[in-house]
Rosetta silent file (secondary structure, phi, psi, omega in degrees, C-alpha in Angstrom):
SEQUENCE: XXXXXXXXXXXXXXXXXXXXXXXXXXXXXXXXXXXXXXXXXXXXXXXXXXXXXXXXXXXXXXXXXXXXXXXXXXXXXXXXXXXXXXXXXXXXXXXXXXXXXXXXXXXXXXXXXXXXXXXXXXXXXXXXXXXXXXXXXXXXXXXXXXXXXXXXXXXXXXXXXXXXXXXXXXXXXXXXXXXXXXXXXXXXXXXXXXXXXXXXXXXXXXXXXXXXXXXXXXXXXXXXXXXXXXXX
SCORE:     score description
SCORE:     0.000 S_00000001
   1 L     0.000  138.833 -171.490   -2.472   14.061   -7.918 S_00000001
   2 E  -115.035  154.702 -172.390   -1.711   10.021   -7.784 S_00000001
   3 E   178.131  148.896 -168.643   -4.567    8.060   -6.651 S_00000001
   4 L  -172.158  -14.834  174.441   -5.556    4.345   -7.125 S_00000001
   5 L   -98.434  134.813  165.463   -7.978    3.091   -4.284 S_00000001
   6 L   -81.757  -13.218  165.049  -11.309    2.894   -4.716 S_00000001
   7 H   -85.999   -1.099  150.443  -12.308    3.599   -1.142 S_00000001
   8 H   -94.658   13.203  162.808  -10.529    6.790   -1.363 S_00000001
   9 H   -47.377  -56.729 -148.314  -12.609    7.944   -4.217 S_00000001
  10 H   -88.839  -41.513 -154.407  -15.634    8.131   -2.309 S_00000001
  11 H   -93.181  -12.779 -168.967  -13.972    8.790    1.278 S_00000001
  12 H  -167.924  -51.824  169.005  -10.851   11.334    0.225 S_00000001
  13 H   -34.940  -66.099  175.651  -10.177   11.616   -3.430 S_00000001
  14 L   -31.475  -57.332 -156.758  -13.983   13.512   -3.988 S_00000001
  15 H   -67.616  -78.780  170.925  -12.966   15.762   -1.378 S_00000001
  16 H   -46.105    4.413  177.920   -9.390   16.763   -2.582 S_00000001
  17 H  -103.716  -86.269 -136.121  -10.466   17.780   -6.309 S_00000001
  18 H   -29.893  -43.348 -155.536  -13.261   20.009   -4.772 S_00000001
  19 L   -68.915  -17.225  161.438  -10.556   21.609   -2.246 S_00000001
  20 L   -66.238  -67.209 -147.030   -8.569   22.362   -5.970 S_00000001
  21 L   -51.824  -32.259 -163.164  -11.972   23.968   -7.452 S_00000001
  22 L   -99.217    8.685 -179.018  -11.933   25.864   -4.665 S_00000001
  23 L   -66.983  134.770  175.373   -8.619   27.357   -4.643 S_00000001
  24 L   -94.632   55.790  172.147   -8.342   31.171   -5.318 S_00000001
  25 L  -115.758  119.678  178.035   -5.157   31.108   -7.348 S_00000001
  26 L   -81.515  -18.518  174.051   -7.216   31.086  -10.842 S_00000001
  27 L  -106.127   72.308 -147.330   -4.748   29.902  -12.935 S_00000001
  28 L  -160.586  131.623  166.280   -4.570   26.239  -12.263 S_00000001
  29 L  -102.531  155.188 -169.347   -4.658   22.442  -13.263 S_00000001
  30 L  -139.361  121.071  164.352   -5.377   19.364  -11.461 S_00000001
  31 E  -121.034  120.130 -176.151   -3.744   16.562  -13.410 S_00000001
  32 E  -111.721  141.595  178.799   -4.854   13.037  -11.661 S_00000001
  33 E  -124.522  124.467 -157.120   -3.105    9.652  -12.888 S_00000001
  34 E  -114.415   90.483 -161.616   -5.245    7.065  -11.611 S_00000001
  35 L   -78.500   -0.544  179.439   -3.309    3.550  -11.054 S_00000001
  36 L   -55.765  136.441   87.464   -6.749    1.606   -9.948 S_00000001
  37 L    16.090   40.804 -177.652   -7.377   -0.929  -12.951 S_00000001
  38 L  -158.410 -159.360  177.071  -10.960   -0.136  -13.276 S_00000001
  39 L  -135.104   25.148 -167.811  -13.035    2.617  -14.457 S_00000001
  40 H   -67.930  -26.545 -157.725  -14.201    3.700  -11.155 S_00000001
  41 H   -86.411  -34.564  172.771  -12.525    6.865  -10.677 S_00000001
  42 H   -46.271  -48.228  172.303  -13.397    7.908  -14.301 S_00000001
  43 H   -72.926  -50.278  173.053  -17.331    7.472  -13.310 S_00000001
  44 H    -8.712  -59.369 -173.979  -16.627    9.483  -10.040 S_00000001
  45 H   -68.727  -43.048 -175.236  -15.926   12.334  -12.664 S_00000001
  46 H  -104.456   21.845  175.342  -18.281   11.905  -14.488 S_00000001
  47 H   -89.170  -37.733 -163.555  -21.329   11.453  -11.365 S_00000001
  48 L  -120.060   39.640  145.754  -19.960   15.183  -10.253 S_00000001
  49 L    60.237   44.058 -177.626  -20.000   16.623  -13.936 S_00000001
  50 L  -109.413  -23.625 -175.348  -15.819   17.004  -13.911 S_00000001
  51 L   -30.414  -34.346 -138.798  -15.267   14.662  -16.942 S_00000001
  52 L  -131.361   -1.579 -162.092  -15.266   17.139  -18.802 S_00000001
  53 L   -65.288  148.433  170.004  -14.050   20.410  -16.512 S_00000001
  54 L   -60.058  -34.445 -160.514  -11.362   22.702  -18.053 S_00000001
  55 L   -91.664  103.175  140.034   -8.935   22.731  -14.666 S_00000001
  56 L  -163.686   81.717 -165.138   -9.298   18.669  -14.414 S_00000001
  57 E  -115.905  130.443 -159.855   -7.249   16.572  -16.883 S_00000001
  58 E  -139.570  129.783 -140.727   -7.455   12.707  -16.305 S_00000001
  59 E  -122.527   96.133 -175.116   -4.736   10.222  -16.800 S_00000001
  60 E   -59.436  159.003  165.732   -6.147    6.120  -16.517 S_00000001
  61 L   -58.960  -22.552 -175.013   -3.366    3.830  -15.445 S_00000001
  62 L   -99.834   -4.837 -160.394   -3.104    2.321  -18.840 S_00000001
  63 L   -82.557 -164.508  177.914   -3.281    5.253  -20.847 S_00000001
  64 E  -148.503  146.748 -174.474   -0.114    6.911  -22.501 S_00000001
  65 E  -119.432  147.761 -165.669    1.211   10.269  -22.262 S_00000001
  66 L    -2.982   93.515 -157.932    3.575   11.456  -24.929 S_00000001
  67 L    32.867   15.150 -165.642    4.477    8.071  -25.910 S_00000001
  68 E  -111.446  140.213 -161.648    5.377    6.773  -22.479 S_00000001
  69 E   -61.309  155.580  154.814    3.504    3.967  -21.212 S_00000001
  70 L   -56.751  -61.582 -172.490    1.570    4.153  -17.223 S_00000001
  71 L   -17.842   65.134 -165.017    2.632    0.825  -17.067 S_00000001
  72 L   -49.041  138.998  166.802    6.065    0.911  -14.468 S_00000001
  73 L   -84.614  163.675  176.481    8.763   -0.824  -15.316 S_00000001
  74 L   -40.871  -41.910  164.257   10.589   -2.918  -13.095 S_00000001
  75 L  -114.349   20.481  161.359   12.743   -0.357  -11.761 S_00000001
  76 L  -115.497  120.293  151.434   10.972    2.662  -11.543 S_00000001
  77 L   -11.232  106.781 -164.459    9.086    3.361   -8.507 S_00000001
  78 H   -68.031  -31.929 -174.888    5.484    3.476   -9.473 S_00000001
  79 H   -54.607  -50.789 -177.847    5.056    6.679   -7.078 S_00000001
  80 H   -80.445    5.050  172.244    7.856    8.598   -9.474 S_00000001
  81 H   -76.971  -54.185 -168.208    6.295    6.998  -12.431 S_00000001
  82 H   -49.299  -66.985  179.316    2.803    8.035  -11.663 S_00000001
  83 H   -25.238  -66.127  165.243    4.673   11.730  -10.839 S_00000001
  84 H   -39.911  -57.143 -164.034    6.633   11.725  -14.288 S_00000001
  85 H   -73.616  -33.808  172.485    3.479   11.187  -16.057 S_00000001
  86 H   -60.592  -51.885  168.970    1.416   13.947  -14.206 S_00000001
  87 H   -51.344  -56.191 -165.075    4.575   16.574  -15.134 S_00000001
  88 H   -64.686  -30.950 -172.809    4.753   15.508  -18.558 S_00000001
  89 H   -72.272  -35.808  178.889    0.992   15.858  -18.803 S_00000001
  90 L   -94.434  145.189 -151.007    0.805   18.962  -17.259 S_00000001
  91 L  -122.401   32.297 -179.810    0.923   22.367  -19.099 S_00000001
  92 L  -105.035  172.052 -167.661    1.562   25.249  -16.225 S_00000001
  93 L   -83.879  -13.890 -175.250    5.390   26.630  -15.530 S_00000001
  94 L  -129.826  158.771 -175.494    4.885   25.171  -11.744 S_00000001
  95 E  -140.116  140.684 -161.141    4.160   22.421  -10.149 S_00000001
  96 E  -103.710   87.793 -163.523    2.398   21.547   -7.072 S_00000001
  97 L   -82.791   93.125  167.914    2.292   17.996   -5.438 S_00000001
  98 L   -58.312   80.265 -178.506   -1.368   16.954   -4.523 S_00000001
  99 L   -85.890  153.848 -156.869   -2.285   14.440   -2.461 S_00000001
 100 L   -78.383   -3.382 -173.719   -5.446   12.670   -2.738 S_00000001
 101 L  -133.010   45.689  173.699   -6.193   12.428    1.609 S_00000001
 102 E  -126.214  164.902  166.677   -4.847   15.730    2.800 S_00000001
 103 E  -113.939  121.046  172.288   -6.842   18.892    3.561 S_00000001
 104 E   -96.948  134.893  168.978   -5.795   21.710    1.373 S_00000001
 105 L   -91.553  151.692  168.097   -7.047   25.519    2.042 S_00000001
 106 L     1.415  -57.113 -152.624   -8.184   27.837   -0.135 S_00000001
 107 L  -101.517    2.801  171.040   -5.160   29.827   -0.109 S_00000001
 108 H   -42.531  -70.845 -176.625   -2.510   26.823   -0.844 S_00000001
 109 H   -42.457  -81.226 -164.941   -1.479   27.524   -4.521 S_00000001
 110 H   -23.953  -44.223 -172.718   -1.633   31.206   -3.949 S_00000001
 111 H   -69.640  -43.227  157.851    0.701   31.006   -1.167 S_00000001
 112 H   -27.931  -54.422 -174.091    2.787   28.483   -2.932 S_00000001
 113 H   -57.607  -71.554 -179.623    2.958   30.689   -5.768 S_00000001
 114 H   -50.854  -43.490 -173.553    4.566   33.449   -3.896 S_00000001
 115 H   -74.736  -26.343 -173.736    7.380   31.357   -1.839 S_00000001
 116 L   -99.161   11.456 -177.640    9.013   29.759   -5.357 S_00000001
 117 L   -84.631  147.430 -167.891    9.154   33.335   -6.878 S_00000001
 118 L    74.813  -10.648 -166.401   12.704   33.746   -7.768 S_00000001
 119 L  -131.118  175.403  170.391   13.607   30.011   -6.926 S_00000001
 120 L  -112.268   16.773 -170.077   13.141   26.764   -8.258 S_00000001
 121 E  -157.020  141.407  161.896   11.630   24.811   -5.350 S_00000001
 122 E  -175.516  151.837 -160.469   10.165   25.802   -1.530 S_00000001
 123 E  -151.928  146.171  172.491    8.186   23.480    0.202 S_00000001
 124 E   -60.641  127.806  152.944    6.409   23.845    4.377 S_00000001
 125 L   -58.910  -69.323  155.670    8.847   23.889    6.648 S_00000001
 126 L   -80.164  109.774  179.527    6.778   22.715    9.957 S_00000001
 127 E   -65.772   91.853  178.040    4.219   19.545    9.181 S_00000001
 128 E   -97.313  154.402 -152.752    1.172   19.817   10.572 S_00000001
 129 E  -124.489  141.750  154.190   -0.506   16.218   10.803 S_00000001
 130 E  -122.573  119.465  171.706   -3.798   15.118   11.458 S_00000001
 131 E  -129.582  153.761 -178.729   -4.921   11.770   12.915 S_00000001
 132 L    36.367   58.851 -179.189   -7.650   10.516   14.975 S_00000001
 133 L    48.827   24.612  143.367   -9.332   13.422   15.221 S_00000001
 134 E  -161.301  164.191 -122.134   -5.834   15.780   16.168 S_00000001
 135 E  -126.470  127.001 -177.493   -4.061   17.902   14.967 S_00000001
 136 E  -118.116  144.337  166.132    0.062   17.584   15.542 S_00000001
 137 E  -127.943  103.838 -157.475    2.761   20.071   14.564 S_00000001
 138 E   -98.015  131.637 -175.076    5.600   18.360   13.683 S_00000001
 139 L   -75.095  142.420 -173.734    8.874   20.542   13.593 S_00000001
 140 L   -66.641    6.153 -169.809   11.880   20.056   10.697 S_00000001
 141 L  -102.705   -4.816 -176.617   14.193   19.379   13.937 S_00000001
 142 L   -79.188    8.133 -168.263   12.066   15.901   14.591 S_00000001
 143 L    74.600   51.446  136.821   14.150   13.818   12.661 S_00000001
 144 L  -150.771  147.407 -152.264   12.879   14.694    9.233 S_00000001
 145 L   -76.308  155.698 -162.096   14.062   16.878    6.829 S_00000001
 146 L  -107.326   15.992  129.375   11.535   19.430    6.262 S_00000001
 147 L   -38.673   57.427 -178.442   11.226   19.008    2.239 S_00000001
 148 L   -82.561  161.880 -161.502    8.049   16.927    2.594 S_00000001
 149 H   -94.108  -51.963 -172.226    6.935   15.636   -0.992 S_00000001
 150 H   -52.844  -11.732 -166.133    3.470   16.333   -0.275 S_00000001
 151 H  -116.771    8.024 -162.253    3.876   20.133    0.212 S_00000001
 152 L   -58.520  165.060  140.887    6.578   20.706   -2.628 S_00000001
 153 E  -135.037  111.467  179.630    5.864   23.615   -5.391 S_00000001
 154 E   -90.815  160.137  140.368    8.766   23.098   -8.340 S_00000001
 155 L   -31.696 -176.391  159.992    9.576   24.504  -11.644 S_00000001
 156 L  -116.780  -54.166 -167.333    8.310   21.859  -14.543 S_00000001
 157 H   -58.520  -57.605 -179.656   11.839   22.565  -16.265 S_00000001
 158 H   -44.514  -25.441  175.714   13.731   21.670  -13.133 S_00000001
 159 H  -105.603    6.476  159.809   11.950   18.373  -13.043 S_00000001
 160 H   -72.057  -55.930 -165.241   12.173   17.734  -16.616 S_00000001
 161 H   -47.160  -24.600  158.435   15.854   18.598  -16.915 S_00000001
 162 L  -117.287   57.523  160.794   16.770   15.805  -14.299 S_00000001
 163 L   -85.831  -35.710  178.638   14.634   12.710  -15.101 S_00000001
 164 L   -77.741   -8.970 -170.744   17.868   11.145  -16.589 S_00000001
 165 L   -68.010   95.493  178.966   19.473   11.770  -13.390 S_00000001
 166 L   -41.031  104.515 -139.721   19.766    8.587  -11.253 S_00000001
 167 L   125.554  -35.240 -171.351   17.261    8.925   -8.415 S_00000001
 168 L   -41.379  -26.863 -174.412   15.171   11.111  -10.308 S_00000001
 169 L   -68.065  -30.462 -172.673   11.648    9.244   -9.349 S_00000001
 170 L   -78.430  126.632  164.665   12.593   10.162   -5.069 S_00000001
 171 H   -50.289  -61.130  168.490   11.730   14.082   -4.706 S_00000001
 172 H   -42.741  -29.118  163.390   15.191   14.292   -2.567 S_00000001
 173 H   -49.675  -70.376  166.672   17.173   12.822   -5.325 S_00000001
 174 H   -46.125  -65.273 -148.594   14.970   15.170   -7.790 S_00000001
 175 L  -117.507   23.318  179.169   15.501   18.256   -6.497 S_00000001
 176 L   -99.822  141.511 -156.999   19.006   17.842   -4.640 S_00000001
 177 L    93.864  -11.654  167.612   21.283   20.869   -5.167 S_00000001
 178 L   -81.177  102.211  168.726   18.272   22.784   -5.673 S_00000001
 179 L   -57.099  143.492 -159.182   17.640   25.964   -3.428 S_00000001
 180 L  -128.048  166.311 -157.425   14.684   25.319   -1.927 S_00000001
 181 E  -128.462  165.929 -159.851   12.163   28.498   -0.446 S_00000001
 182 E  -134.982  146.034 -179.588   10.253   27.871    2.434 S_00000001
 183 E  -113.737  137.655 -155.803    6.232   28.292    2.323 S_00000001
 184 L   -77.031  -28.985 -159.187    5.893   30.149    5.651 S_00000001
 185 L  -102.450   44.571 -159.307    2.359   29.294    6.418 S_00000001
 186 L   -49.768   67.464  126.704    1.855   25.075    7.245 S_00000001
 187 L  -117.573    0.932  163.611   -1.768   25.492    7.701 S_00000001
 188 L   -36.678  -61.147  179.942   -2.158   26.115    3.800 S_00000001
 189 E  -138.181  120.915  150.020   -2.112   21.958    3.802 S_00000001
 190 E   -68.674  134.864  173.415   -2.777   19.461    6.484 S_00000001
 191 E   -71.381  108.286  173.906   -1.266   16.401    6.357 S_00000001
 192 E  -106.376  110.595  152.398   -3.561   13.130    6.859 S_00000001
 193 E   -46.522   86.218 -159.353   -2.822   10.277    8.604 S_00000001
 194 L  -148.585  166.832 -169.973   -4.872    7.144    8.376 S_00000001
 195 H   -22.449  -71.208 -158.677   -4.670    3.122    7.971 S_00000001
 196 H   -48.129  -30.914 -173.802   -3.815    3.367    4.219 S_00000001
 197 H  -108.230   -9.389  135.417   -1.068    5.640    4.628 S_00000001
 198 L   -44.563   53.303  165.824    0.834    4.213    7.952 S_00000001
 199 L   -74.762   -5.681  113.600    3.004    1.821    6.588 S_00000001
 200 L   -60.677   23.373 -161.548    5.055    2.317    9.512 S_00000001
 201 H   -43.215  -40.896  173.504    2.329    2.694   11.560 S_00000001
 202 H   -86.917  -42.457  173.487    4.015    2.321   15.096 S_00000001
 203 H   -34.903  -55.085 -170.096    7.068    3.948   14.068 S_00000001
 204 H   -81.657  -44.092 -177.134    5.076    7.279   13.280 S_00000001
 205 H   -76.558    9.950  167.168    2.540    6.977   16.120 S_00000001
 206 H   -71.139  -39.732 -178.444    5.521    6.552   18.325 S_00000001
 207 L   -91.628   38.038  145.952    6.517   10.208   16.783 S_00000001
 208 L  -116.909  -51.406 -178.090    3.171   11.748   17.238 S_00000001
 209 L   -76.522  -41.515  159.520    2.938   10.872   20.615 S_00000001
 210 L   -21.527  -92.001 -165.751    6.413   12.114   21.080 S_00000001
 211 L   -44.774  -49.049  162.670    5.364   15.349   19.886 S_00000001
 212 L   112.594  167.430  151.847    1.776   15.526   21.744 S_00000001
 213 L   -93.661  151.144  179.116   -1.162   17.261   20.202 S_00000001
 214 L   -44.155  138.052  159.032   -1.216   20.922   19.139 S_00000001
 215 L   170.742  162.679 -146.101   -2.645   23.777   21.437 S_00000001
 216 L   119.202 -166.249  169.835   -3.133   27.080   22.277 S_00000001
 217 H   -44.351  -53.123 -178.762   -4.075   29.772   20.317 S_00000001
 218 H   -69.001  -25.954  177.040   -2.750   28.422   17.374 S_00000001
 219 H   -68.375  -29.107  161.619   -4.550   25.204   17.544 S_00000001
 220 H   -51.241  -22.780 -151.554   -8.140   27.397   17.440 S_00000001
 221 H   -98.631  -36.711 -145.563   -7.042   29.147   14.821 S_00000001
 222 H  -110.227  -45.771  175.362   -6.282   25.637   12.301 S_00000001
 223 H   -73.570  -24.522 -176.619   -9.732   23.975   13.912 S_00000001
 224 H   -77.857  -27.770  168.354  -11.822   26.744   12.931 S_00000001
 225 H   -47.108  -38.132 -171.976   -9.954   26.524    9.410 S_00000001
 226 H   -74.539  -42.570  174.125  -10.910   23.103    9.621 S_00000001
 227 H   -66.591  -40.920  173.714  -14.490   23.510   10.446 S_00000001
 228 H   -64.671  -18.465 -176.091  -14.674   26.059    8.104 S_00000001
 229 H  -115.078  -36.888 -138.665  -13.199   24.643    4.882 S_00000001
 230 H  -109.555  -26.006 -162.042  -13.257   21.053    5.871 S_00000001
 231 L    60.395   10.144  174.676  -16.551   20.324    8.476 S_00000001
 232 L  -106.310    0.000    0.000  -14.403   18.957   10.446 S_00000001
């Protein structure tokens, strides 16, 4: 998990570790590399008695991981830097891409687990999004490919094995030429949509309204997830 604002500590960050704790796949690490400058996120951890948790391993912006600095260089993307440093850091055969504002369910890894067996990559196919209090399901036919970096699960060799590979910090770059598996079930992880993460902001809420909000049947069935896992 990448993470670096301090008002998502308290407002999104908190939230996304517990929704790891609470995953039933049992075999599982949450490695967070924390680009804030400070030492806020580090007290976070240790105000909810995680400093110290086995599944929780925590990476400061400055710190160094097998000799390679946090610090980005000039040409690497800090987002694949931060990434690099979570993989190198991390010591399971798969890997999972966390984001620090999304709502993950229970059943994400597990589900995860199962769609990459036999492969080296599979990622949700149909995005479901949430903003302003609704919930959109955006299809891989909208004019994005439907390999969203928030929902990958990879090998750890396959992304070691191309890091020299020009490109390597962009997940498409990373993983192209890779058969990729499809995780069947987008309601595993919602996608969240807010100020911080709208850097395009009318370009996407141009595409949201496009699309409409969700409903029917299915949309009952993802708010009661949501009330149920989430309170919302």
């Amino acid at each position: 998990m990448r993470t670096g604002y301090i008002d998502r500590w308290d407002s999104m960050t908190l939230k996304s570790i517990r929704d790891f704790l609470k995953q039933d796949y049992s075999n599982k690490e949450l490695v967070i590399v924390d680009s804030a400058d400070n030492n806020y996120g580090k007290q976070k951890l240790v105000e909810n008695d995680w400093d110290q948790h086995p599944d929780i391993v925590y990476i400061p912006y400055h710190d160094t991981v097998f000799g390679q600095s946090a610090e980005p260089s000039q040409i690497e993307p800090i987002r694949g830097w931060q990434r690099k440093l979570g993989v190198m850091a991390a010591s399971g055969e798969f890997i999972v891409n966390w984001d620090d504002d999304d709502f993950n369910m229970p059943d994400r890894l597990s589900q995860s687990r199962e769609a990459i067996e036999g492969l080296e990559c599979a990622a949700i196919q149909d995005l479901l999004i949430y903003h302003d209090g609704e919930i959109y399901l955006e299809p891989q036919n909208n004019g994005r490919s439907y390999q969203v970096e928030m929902t990958f699960i990879y090998r750890r060799d396959t992304f070691m094995q191309k890091l020299e590979l020009p490109g390597w910090f962009n997940m498409q770059g990373l993983l192209k030429g890779v058969h990729l598996g499809t995780i069947n079930d987008p309601s595993i992880c919602v996608v969240r949509f807010h100020d911080q993460t709208l850097s395009t902001k009318n370009h996407w809420l141009k595409r949201l309204a496009n699309i409409g909000p969700l409903c029917g049947p299915y949309r009952e069935m993802i708010d009661e997830k949501m009330r149920r896992y989430h309170g919302i």
